[in-house]
C-alpha positions as CSV (number, residue, x, y, z in Angstrom):
1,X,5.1,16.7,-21.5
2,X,6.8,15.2,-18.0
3,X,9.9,14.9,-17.4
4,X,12.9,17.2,-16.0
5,X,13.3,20.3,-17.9
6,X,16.8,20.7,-18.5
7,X,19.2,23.6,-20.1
8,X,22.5,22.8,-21.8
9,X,25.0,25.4,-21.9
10,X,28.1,25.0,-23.9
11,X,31.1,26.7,-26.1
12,X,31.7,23.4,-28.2
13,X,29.3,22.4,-30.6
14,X,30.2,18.9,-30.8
15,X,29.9,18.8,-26.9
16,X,26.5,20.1,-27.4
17,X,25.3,17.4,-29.3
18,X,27.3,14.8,-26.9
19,X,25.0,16.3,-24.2
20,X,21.6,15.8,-26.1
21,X,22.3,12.3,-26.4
22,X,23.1,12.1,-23.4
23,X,20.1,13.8,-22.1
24,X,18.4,11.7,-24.3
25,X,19.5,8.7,-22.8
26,X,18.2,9.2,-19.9
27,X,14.6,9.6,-20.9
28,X,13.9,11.2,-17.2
29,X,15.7,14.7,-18.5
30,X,14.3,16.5,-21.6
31,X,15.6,19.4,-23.4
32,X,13.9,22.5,-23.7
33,X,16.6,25.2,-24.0
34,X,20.5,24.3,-25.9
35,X,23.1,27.0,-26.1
36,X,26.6,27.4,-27.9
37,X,28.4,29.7,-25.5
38,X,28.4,31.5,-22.6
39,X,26.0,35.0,-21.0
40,X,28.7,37.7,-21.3
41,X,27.0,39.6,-17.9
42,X,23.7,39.9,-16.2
43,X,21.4,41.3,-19.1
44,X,22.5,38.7,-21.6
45,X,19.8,37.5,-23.7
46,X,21.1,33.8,-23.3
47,X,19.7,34.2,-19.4
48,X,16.5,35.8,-20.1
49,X,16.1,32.8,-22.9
50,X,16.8,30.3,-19.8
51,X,14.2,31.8,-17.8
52,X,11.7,31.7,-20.1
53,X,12.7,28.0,-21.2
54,X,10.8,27.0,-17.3
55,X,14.1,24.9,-17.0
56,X,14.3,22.6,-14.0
57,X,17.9,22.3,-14.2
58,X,21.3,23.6,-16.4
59,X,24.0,22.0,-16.9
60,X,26.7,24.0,-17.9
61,X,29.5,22.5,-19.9
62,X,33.5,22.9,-18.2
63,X,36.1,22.9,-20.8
64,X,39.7,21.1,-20.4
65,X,41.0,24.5,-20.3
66,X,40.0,27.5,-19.6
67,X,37.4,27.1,-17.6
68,X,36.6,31.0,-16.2
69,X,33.5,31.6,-18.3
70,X,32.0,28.3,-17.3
71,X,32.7,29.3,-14.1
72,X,31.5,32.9,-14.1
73,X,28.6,31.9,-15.7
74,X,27.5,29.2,-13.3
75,X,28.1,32.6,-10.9
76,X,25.7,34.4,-13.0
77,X,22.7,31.9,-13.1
78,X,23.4,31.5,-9.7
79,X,22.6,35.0,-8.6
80,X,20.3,36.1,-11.7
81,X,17.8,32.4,-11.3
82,X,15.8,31.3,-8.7
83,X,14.9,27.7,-8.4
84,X,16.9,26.2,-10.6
85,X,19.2,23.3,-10.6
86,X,23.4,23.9,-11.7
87,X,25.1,21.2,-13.2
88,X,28.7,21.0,-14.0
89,X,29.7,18.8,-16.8
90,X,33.6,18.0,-17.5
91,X,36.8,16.0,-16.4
92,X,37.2,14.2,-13.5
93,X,40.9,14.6,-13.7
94,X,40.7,18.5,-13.0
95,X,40.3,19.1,-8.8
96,X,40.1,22.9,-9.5
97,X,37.3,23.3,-11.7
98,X,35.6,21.0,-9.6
99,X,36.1,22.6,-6.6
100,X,35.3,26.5,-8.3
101,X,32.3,24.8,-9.9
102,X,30.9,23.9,-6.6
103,X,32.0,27.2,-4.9
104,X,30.5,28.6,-7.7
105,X,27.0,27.5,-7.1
106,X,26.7,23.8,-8.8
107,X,25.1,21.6,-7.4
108,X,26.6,18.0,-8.9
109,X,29.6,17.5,-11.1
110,X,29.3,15.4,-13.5
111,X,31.9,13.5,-15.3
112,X,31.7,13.9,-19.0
113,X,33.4,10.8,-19.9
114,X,30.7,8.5,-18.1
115,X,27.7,8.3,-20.4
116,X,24.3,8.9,-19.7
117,X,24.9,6.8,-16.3
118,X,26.5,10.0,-14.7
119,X,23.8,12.1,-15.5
120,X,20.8,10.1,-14.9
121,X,22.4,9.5,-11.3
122,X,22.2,13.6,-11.0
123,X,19.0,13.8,-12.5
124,X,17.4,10.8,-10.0
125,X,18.8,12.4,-7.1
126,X,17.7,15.8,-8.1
127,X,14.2,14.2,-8.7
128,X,14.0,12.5,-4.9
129,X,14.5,16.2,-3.3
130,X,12.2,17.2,-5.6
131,X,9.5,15.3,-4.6
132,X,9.3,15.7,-0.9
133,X,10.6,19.6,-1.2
134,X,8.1,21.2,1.2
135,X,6.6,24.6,-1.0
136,X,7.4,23.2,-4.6
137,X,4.0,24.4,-6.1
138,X,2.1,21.7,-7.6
139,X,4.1,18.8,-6.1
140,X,2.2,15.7,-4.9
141,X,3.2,14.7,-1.2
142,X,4.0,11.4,-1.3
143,X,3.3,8.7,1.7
144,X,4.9,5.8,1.5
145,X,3.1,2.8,4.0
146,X,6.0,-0.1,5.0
147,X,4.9,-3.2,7.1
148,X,6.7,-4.2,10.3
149,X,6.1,-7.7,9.9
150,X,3.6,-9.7,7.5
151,X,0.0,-9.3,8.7
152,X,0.5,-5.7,10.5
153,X,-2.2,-4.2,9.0
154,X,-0.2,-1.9,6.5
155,X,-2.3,-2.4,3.6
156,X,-5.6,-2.0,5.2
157,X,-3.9,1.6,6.8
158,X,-2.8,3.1,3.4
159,X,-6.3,2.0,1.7
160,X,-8.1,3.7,4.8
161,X,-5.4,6.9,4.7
162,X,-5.6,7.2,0.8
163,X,-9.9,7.1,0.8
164,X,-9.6,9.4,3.3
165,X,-7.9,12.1,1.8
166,X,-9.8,11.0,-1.4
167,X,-12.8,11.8,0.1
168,X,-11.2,15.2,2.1
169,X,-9.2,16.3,-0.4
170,X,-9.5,14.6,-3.9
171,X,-7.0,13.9,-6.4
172,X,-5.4,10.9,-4.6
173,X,-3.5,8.0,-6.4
174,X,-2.9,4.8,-3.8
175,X,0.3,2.7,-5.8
176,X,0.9,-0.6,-4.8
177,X,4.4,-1.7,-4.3
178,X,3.4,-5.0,-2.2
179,X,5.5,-8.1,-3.0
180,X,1.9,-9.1,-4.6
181,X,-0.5,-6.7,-4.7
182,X,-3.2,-6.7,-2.3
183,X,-4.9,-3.4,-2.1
184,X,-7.4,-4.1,-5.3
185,X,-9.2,-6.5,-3.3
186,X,-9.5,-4.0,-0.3
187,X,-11.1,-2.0,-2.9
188,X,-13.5,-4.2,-4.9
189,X,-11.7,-3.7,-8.1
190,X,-10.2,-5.5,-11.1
191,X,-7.4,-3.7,-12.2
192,X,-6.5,-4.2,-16.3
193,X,-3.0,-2.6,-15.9
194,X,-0.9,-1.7,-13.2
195,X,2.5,-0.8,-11.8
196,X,4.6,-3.2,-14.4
197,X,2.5,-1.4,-17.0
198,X,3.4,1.7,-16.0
199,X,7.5,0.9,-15.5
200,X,7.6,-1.2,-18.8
201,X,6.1,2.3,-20.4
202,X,8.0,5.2,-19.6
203,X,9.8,5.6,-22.9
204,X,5.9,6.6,-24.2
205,X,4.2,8.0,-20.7
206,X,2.2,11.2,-21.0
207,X,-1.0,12.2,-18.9
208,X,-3.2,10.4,-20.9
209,X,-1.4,7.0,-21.2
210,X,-0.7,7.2,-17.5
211,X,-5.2,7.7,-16.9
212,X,-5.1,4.5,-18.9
213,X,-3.3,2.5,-16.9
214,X,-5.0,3.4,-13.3
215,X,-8.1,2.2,-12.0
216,X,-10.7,4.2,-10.3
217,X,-13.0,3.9,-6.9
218,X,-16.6,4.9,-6.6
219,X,-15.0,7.9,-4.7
220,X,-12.8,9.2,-7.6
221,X,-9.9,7.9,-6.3
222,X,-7.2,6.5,-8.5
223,X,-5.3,3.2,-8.0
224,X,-2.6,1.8,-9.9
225,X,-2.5,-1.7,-9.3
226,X,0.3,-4.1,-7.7
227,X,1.7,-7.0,-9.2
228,X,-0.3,-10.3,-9.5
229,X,2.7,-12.2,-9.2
230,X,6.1,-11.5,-7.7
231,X,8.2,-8.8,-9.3
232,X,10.3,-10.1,-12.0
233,X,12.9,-7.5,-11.9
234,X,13.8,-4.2,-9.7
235,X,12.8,-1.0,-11.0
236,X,15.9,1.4,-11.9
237,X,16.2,4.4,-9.8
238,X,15.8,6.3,-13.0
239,X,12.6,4.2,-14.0
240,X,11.4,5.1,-10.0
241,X,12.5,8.4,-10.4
242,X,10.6,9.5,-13.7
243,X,7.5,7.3,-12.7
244,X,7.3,9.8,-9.5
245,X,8.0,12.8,-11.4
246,X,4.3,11.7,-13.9
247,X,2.5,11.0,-10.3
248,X,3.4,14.2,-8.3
249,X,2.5,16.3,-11.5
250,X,-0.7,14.9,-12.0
251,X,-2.1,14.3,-8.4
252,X,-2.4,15.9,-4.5
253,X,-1.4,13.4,-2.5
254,X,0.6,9.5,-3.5
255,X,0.1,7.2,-1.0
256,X,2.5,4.2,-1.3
257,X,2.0,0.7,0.2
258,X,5.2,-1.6,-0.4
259,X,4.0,-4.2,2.7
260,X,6.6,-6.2,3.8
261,X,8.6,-5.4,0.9
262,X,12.7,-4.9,2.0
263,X,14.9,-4.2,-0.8
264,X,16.3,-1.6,-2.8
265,X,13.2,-0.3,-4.4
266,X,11.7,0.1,-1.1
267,X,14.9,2.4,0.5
268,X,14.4,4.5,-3.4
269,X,10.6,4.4,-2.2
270,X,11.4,5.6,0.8
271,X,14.0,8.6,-0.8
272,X,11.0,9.9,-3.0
273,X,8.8,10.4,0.0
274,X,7.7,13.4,2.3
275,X,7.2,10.6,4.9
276,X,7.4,6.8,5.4
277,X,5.1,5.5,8.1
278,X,5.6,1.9,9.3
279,X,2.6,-0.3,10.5
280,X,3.5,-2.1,14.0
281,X,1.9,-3.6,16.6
282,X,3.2,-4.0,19.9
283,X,4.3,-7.7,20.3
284,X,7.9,-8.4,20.6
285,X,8.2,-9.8,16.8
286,X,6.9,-6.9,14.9
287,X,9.1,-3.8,17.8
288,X,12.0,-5.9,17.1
289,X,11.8,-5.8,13.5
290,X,11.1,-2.5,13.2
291,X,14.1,-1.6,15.1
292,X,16.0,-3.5,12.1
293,X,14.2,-1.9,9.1
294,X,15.1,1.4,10.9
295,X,18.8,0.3,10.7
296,X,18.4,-1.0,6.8
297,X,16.1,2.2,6.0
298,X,19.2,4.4,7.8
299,X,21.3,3.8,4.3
300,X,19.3,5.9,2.4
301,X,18.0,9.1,3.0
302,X,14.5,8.4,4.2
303,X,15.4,7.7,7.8
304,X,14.7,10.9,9.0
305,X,11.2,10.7,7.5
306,X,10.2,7.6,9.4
307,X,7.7,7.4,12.0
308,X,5.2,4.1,13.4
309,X,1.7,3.6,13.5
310,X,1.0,1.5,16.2
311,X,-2.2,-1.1,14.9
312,X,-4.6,-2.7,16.9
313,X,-3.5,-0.9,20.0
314,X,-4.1,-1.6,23.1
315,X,-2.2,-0.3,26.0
316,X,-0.4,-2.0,27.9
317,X,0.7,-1.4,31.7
318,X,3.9,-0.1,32.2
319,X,5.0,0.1,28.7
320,X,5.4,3.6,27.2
321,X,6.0,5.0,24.2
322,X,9.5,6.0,25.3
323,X,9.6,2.5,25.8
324,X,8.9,1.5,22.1
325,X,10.7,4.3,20.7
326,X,14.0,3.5,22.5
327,X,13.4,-0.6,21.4
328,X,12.7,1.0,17.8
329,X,14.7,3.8,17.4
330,X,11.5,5.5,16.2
331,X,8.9,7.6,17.2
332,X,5.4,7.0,17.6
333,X,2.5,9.1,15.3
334,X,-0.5,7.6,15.5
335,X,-2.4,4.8,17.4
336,X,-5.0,2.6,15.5
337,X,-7.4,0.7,17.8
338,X,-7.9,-3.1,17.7
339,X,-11.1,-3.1,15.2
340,X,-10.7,-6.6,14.0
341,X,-14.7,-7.4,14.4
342,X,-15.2,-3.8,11.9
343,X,-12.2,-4.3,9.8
344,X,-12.4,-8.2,8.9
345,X,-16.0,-8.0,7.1
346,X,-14.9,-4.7,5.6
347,X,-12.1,-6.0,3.6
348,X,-13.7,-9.4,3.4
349,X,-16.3,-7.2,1.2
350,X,-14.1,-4.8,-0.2
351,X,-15.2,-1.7,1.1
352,X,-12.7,0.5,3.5
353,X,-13.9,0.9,6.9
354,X,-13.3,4.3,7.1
355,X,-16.2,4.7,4.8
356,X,-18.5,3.9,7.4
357,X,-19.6,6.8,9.7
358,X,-20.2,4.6,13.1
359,X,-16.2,2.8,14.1
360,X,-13.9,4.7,16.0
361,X,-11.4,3.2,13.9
362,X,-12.9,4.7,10.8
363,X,-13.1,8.0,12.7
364,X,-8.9,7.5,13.5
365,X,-8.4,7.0,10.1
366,X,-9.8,10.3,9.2
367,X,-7.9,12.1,11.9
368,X,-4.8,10.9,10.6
369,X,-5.1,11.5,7.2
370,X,-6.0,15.2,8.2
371,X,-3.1,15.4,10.2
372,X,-0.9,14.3,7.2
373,X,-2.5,16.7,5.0
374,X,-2.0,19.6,7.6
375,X,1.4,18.6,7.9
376,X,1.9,18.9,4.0
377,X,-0.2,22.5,3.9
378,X,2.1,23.6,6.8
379,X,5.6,21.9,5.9
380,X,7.0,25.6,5.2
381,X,6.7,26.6,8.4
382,X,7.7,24.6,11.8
383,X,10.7,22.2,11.2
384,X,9.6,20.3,14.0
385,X,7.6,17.4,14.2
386,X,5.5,17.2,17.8
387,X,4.5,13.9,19.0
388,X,3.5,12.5,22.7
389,X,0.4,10.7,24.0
390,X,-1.8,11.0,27.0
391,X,-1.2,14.9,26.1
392,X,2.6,14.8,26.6
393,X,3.8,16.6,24.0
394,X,8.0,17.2,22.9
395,X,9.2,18.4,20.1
396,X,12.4,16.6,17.9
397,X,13.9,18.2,14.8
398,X,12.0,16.7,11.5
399,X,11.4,17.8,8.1
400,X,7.5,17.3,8.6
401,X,5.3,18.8,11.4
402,X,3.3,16.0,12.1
403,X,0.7,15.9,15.0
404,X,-0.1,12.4,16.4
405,X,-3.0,11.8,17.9
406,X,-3.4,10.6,21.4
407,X,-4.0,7.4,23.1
408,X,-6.9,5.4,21.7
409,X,-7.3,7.4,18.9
């Protein structure tokens, strides 16, 4: 069963139950461990019970009054559990439990007059550092592929990236995000089901269900379909957030492809993801546009994560990538070559050009999805992500370790 496994820990009964439904609510947390009261020391048996309930996170009920044992038992979780999540659930009106909660070791404080929305909000943030949390065994690293401007090329680049890990790795999914969904016909396929099937779902989603409702290459490759038509509604970040938490469980790598796409789901998109690599070409339209999703992807918390792939490219005299990267306000990972006369007939027929053995631009394809691969296998060691071109090479401080390749490639 997916899902966020989540301890309760209380010393009222009735608040107990309050939190279940709560919990319930939700439907991206799910019980596995409920207490009345609170570990007495170390060795208690209500901490060894914990451990052994594999929960995710605990949320550990404050009282009005009184709150010492809630407080010294967030202590003792703190120093007795690793990996594992604190929550602190009470007033809002009380400044000093809040403040020894957090001092204590919790992570969030949530108000326990505010419904399920409080706790959902926790549970969705908790699920976005999750995701992209470099060493969390069996965690999917999710790429998410954003357009500069319409016709960049940023489909064709996450169907190339995702068959290419497919075919070096396995275990891929490719979701499509696009306003309308474009990467089936990149593919050849005819999709039944699809994202909308997947969101409209999640009250029933388990592993099977979720097989259903994807649609698989030649090369074993999963894809859950886009939207024929535009997107009736924005997903929740709670609906986002528990639809990642089925795909990083279940796959290797999520590669994302929202297009051209700008709006709230694509900042969430970009939250959930390890990195967010945006398809440009070097014209003045699509540089100065991606200067301004920068400044719109700067709200959430995926700006740090984003980096260009320059499509098409063809260099140009006296304009550097310092030069694009000051206009953008981003750096530069990867190069694409202009392959129009390879790529055109391969999408016209459906079958990705990095399948074929003789482009270069097949051949760059591969290299980068390699180097995103060796990024995820490496991303508990350097924090720094090393980039240049021409064999310049600086180092920034990142959350990936990304290695671009060089001009041409």
């Amino acid at each position: 069963m997916h899902g966020i496994a989540v301890a309760l820990l209380t010393e009222d009964r009735e608040h107990l139950a309050t939190l279940q439904t709560r919990l319930e609510a939700t439907r991206l947390g799910r019980a596995v461990f409920s207490h009345v009261g609170f570990p007495a020391g170390p060795t208690d048996s209500i901490l060894r019970q914990l451990q052994e309930s594999r929960a995710e996170v605990v949320v550990v009920d404050i009282p009005h009054q009184d709150a010492q044992r809630a407080i010294r038992t967030i202590e003792l979780i703190r120093a007795t559990t690793q990996q594992i999540a604190i929550f602190a659930n009470g007033e809002m009106t009380q400044p000093a439990n809040i403040v020894a909660s957090m001092r204590a070791g919790a992570g969030e404080y949530i108000d326990s007059s505010a419904g399920h929305d409080a706790l959902l909000e926790a549970l969705t943030r908790f699920s976005s550092i999750r995701t992209r949390t470099p060493g969390s065994g069996g965690k999917a690293r999710v790429f998410t592929f954003l357009s500069a401007k319409g016709g960049a090329g940023c489909t064709t680049a996450a169907v190339n990236i995702a068959v290419a890990l497919q075919q070096a790795h396995g275990d891929v999914v490719l979701v499509d995000f696009a306003p309308i969904g474009h990467a089936s016909l990149h593919l050849n396929l005819r999709p039944q089901f699809g994202v909308l099937d997947a969101l409209q779902n999640l009250h029933r989603m388990d592993v099977s269900l979720l097989d259903g409702l994807m649609t698989p290459t030649k090369e074993g490759m999963h894809l859950l379909a886009g939207s024929q038509q535009p997107y009736p509604t924005e997903p929740t970040p709670g609906e986002l957030a528990r639809l990642f938490d089925l795909l990083v469980n279940h796959y290797r790598f999520v590669v994302v492809d929202v297009s051209s796409r700008l709006d709230p789901t694509t900042r969430l998109l970009s939250d959930l993801s390890n990195a967010v690599l945006m398809v440009a070409q070097t014209d003045v339209v699509s540089l100065w546009s991606a200067g301004r999703i920068h400044t719109f992807l700067e709200e959430g918390t995926g700006r740090d994560r984003l980096r260009i792939i320059l499509n098409r490219y063809k260099k140009i005299p006296g304009f550097t990538d310092e030069d694009i990267e000051q206009v953008t306000s981003c750096k530069v990972l990867w190069k694409i070559p202009n392959a129009f006369h390879s790529v055109s007939p391969a999408i016209d027929h459906g079958s990705p050009v990095v399948l074929q053995e003789g482009p270069e631009i097949g051949r760059s394809y591969r290299a980068l999805a390699d180097t995103l691969a060796e990024a995820a296998s490496n991303s508990e060691g350097s924090p720094d992500l090393v980039y240049g071109t021409e064999g310049a090479r600086k180092k920034v401080p990142s959350r990936l370790n990304l290695s671009p390749a060089r001009a041409g490639q």
